[in-house]
Structures are given as C-alpha cells and as structure tokens.
N, C-alpha and C positions, 0 to 999 in steps of 0.2 A: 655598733649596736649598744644601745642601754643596757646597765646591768638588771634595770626594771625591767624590761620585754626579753631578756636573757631567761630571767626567771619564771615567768609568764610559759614562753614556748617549751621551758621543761616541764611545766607542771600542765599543763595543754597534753603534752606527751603522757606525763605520767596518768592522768585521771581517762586519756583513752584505752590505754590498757587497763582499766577498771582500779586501778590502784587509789586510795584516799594521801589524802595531801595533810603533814603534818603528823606524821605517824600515828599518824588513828588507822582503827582495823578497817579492811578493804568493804566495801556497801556490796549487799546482799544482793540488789538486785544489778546483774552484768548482762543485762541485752542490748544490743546496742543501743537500739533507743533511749535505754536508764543513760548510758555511758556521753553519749552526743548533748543529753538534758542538762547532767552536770558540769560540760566543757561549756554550754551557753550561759547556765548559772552564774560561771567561774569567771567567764569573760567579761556578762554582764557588771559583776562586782569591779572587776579588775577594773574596765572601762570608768566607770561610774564614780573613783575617787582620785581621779588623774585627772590632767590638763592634757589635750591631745593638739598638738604633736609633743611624745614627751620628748623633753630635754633632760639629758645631761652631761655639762659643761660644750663640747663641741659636738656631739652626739646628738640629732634626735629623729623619733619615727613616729612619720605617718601611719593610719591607720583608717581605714572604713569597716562599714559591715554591710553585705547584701548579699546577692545572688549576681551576677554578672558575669561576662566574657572575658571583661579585661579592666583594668583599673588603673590610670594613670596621674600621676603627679604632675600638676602644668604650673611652672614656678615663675616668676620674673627679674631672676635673674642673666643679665646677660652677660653673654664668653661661656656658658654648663651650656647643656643638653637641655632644654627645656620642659623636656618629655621622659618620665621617668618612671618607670612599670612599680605598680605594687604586686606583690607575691602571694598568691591564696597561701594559708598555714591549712595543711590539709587536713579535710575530717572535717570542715568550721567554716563559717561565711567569713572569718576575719582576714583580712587585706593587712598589708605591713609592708613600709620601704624606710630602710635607715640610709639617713643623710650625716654629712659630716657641712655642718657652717662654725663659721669662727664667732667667740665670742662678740656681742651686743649688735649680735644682726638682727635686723628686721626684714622679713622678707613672707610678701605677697602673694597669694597662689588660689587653684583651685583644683578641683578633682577632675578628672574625667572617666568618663565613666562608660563604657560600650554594649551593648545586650543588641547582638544579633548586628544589623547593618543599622540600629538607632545611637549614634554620639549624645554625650549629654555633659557640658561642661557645669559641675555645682560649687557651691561652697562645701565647706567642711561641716558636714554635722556634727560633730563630736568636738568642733573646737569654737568655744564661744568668744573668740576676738575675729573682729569685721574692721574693716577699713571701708569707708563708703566713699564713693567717687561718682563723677555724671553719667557714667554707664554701668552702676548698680552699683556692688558690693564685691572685698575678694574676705578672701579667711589670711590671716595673718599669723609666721611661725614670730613668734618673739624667741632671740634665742638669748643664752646665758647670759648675763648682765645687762640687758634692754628691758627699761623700764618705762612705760607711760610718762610722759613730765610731766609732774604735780603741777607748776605751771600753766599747765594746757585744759586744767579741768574747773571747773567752778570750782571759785571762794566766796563762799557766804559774808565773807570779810570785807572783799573787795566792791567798791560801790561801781557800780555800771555806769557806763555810759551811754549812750543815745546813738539810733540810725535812724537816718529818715531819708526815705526814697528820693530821688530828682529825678527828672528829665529836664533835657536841656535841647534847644536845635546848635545843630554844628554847621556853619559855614563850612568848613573842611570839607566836611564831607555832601552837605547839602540834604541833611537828615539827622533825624532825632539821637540821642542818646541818652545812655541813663544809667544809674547805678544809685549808690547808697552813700549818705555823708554820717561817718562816725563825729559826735562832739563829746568831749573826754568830760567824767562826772563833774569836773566842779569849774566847769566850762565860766569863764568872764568876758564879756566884750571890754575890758579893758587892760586885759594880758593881749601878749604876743607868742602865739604857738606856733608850731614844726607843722610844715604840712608833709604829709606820707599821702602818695597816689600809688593805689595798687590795681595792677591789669588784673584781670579773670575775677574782680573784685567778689561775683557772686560765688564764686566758685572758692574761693579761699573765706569769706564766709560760712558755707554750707558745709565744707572738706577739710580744713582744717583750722577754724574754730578763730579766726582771727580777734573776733572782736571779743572772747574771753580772754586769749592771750593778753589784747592790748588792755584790756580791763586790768588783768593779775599785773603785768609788767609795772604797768603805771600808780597800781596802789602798793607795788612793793620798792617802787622807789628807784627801780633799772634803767625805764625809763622816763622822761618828762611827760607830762602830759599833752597832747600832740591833736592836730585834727587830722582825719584820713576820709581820703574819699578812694572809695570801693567801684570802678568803672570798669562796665562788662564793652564788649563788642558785640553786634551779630554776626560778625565775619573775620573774625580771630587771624585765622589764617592768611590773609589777604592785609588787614589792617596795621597787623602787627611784626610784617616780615618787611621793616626799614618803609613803610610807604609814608611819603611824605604828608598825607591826608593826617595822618594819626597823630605825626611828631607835631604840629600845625595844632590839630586840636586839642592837644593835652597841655599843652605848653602857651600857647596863644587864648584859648577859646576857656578850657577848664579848668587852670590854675588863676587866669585872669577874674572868671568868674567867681571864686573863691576868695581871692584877695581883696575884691569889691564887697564882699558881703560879709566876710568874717575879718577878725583880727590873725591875717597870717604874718609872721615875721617875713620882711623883706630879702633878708641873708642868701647867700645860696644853700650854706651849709645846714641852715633849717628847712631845706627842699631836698624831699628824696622820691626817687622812682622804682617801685618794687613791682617785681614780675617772677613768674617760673615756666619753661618751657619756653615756649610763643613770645607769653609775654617774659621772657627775659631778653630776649632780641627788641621789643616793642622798647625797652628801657632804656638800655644801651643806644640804638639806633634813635630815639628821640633826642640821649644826653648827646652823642656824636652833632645832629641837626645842630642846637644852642649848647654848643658849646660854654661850660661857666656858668649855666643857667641855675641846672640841677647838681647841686653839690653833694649831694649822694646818693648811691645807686646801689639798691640788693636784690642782684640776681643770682634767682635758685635751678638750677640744672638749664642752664640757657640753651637752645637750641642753635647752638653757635657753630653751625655745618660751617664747612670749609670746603676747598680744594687746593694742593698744592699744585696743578696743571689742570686750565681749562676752568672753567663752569658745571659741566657736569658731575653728579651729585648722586651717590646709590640710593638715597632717601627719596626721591623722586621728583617730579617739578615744583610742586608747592615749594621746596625748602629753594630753588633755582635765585627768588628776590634775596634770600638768607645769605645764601653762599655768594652772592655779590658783591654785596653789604662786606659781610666777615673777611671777604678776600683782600678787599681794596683798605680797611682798617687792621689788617694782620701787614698789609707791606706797608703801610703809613700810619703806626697809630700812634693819638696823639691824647695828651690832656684834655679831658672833658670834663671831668667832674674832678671831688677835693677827695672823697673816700669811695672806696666799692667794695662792698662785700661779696664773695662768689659762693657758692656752696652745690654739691655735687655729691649725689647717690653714688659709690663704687660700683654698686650693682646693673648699673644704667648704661645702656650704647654712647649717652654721651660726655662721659666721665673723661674721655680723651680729648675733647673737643673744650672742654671746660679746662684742663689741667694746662692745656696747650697755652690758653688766654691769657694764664693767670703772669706767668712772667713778662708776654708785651702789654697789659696794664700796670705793672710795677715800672718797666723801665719809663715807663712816661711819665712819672716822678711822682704819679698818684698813689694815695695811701692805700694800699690794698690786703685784705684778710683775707683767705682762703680755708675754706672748712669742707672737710670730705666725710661722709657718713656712712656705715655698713648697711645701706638702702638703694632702694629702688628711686622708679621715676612716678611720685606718687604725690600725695596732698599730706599724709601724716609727717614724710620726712620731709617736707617743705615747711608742714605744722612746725617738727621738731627743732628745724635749725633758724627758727626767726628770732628767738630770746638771743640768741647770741649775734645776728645779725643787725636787729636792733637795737640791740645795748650796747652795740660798738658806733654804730652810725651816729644814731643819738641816744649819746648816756644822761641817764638820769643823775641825781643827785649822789642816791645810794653806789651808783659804778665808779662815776666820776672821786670820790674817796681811793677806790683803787690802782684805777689811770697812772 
C-alpha cells in the first residue's frame, strides 16, 4: 500500500468518528449525515489532486466510486490472476485494491463492475490515460519510471510527410487490396530510398501513431528517410498465417509495384518487413518464401505458436496453418534475411514463444536484436519499441556516428 492511501484510510477513519483533521477543534455539527458529508468532501479533495492508479515506486492502487455489489480489477497481464476484487473502505462508496508492479510497466486494464445479475466491463474514470485499439479503449496503469516517448508525439519541428491511399488488384489472391503509401517530407524522384512494408498498416497507423514516429525519426536524423507502405488485409488471420497467396502478393505483386513507380533502392538491406502478432508470422513466413529477398525483418510479439509433438495447438485452429509453419522452421531454420529485430511484451502469453525464436534465428548467422518490454500484447508497446527497432534496421545518419 502507498504511504498516500495509508494516510487517506486514517483520516477516512478519523473524520467518521467526528474528529477534524489537522488539529483543529472537533465540528459542531456530529450527526451522521454532517460526518458521512465531510468523508465525501475529504475524498473528493483527496481524489481530485492525484493521478489514479496512484503510484509509489512498486506500489500502486486502484480506486473507484459508486454504489455496487462488487468491483473488480481486470488487468492484461498474463501468468497473475487476471480478476482482482477491490475492497469497499466502509462507511464510503470508495473502492481500493493495492497492487505491487515492477518499475517501468505499462500495463492495460479495465474495471468491472457488477450491481445485482448486471456485469459491466469500463474504463477507469478517475484515470485519464487510454490506449485506444480496434475494439475501443482500455485505461492504462503507467507505473514508476514509464514515460510516454517524447518521440511518439508531434514536433512542430519535424516537417511531415505524405499518405495517400491505393488500391491495387492482386493476382494472388484474385482481389482488390489496399492500404496507404507514406512519402517521406523531402521526397526526390531522383534519390534512392529504404522501402518499409508494414502489415495491419491501418491499424499501426490509427494505434500506434506510425506515421508521426516516422515523421520524428527521420527529422531527427535516426533514421534515413524511407518510403513505407501501410497494407491492411480483410482476412488477417487466414492471409497472414504462412499462406502462400500473401508471400506472393507482397513480394511479387506490391513491392514490384512500388519499385516501378517510385525510386526504391534495389539492395535487400534497404527492404524490410514489419508486422505484430499475425502480422509478424505474415513477415517472417513471406521472408522464409524469398529467401534473400527481404533483408530486414521487424517483428513485434509474433504469434510464433509452436508444438514440440504433433500439431495440435491450445490456442485453437486458426493458429493450426502457424504452428506448421513455426514447426518445420524451428527443426530447419535457415537464413532469410541479413538483420531481425524481435521485440516482446513480458506481460504477453507469447513472450515464450518469441524468447524461444530468438536463439534459432542467431544460430543461422543472421544479425539479430532482441528487446523485451514491461508490456502487454498491445499497439502502444508496439508504438514504443519501433525507434529502436528501426534505427537499428536502418540507421540514419545521426545512429550510424554511434555504430
């Protein structure tokens, strides 16, 4: 428990037994209802100049207010309890559950909330940091030493770049596709730039903020200036679990198209393939396809299911095409690209499944970096571990001094 809500539940204590706070003489008026007015007062204050969940150092606690049956912490962290009671403080609507996290976690959550046989999963009212994702919003505990990356926000400084929609037909697949093409601010048809292809394109757009990142990166000199194209699927799961339709189209069909129309460098090593979840299997299983092709690869919490006997899979059939894939390149794998970046939430189911990867892409003599983060399986710490993922991939000017 904080020594902040330590002091709170004493003086919570002390002002119901009508006593004044701060040695001032006891208030005249002790009916209950004077006595219950001043604990709502006192909390309201209390509330009102804090950051909720408060933190201190590994310490911090939850809190709500209402009237309710029952009040639960639903957090996303996995290997905890993901269901965690908060405690009426009696005499008061206020809710409280102290948790212990380790310094510079981030970690995702929402309330639940029960009155009678009606569930109600919310956000946090009382705490104004959200993380937005494709199926709404959660409330976010930042804990002791996690800070927002200055990086990841507008600079007025920094000149923008350009997206402009496509669609395109795919042979592959015998249907349209489409996504978004970033062109970096001082864009020349007669330079040669890095092409970056990013799956869930819309989705790392919208979630975590790519095209300011690559904005900030590239005017601060990390990394080069780069064209990226942003490509969604309609069928994610299906497309991007090793199917050869996908490897075919991104490779053949959308880098092809790109190199015809813009100035891409021909290199491998100025071609990368960046995906998270889904698409970090979509990445890896297309660099596997063209081998050599794509010289660098950043994949963030890959869905790199496995089995060590059999095919079957406790994640269920969808991952069945995955765990095929990951099996037959876990007993054979081999050189495909020149660098991989991996990066992986501790807080994540597949933080084993990614740690496991990391040493058979090293022994296959490729350069490989691995970055693990006090996070979940989410879009902000996908946000957060891209500056390092791409300024190792391809270093700018400014990195390249350090190297």
């Amino acid at each position: 428990m904080t020594a902040a809500v330590r002091t709170l539940l004493a003086e919570i204590a002390s002002l119901q037994r009508g006593e004044a706070l701060g040695g001032a003489e006891a208030p005249a008026d002790q009916s209950d209802g004077a006595r219950a007015a001043r604990v709502r007062a006192h909390i309201d204050g209390w509330l009102q100049g804090r950051t909720v969940p408060v933190v201190e150092g590994k310490n911090a606690s939850f809190f709500w207010r209402g009237e309710a049956d029952e009040v639960r912490l639903r957090h996303f962290i996995f290997g905890l309890e993901t269901s965690q009671p908060l405690a009426r403080v009696e005499g008061t609507d206020l809710w409280g559950l102290d948790v212990e996290i380790p310094p510079r976690s981030r970690v995702e959550y929402k309330l639940e909330v029960r009155r009678g046989d009606h569930n109600e999963w919310i956000r946090d009212p009382l705490n104004p940091h959200l993380a937005r994702d494709p199926f709404g919003a959660n409330s976010v505990l930042q804990g002791a030493g996690y800070e927002i990356p200055e990086w990841t926000r507008h600079d007025p400084k920094a000149r923008p770049g350009t997206l402009e929609p496509f669609t395109m037909h795919s042979e592959a697949f015998g249907a349209p596709r489409s996504g978004q093409l970033y062109l970096p601010p001082r864009f020349r048809r007669t330079r040669q730039y890095p092409l970056l292809v990013v799956h869930d394109g819309s989705d790392y757009l919208n979630y975590a903020g790519m095209k300011t990142v690559l904005d900030n990166l590239i005017e601060r000199l990390e990394i080069p200036e780069l064209i990226a194209v942003f490509v969604d699927s309609p069928d994610r799961l299906v497309d991007y679990a090793n199917d050869p339709r996908h490897a075919r189209f991104i490779t053949e069909e959308l880098a092809a198209r790109v190199v015809a129309r813009l100035p891409v460098s021909d290199r491998p090593r100025a071609r990368c393939l960046m995906g998270a979840s889904f698409g970090g299997v979509a990445a890896l299983s297309t660099a596997v396809r063209y081998p050599g092709f794509w010289g660098r690869l950043l994949l963030q919490s890959g869905s790199f299911a496995f089995t060590d006997i059999g095919h079957q899979n406790h994640r269920g059939p969808v991952f069945n095409p995955v765990v095929r894939f990951m099996n037959a390149f876990r007993e054979a794998p081999k050189a495909v690209s020149e660098r991989v970046f991996v990066s992986c939430g501790v807080y994540e189911s597949l933080i084993y499944e990614n740690r496991s990867l990391v040493p058979l892409l090293d022994e296959t003599g490729m350069q490989v970096r691995f970055v693990e983060a006090r996070d979940g399986h989410n879009w902000e710490n996908w946000r957060d571990r891209s500056r390092e993922g791409l300024s190792w991939l391809f270093p700018g000017p400014l990195m390249m001094i350090y190297e």
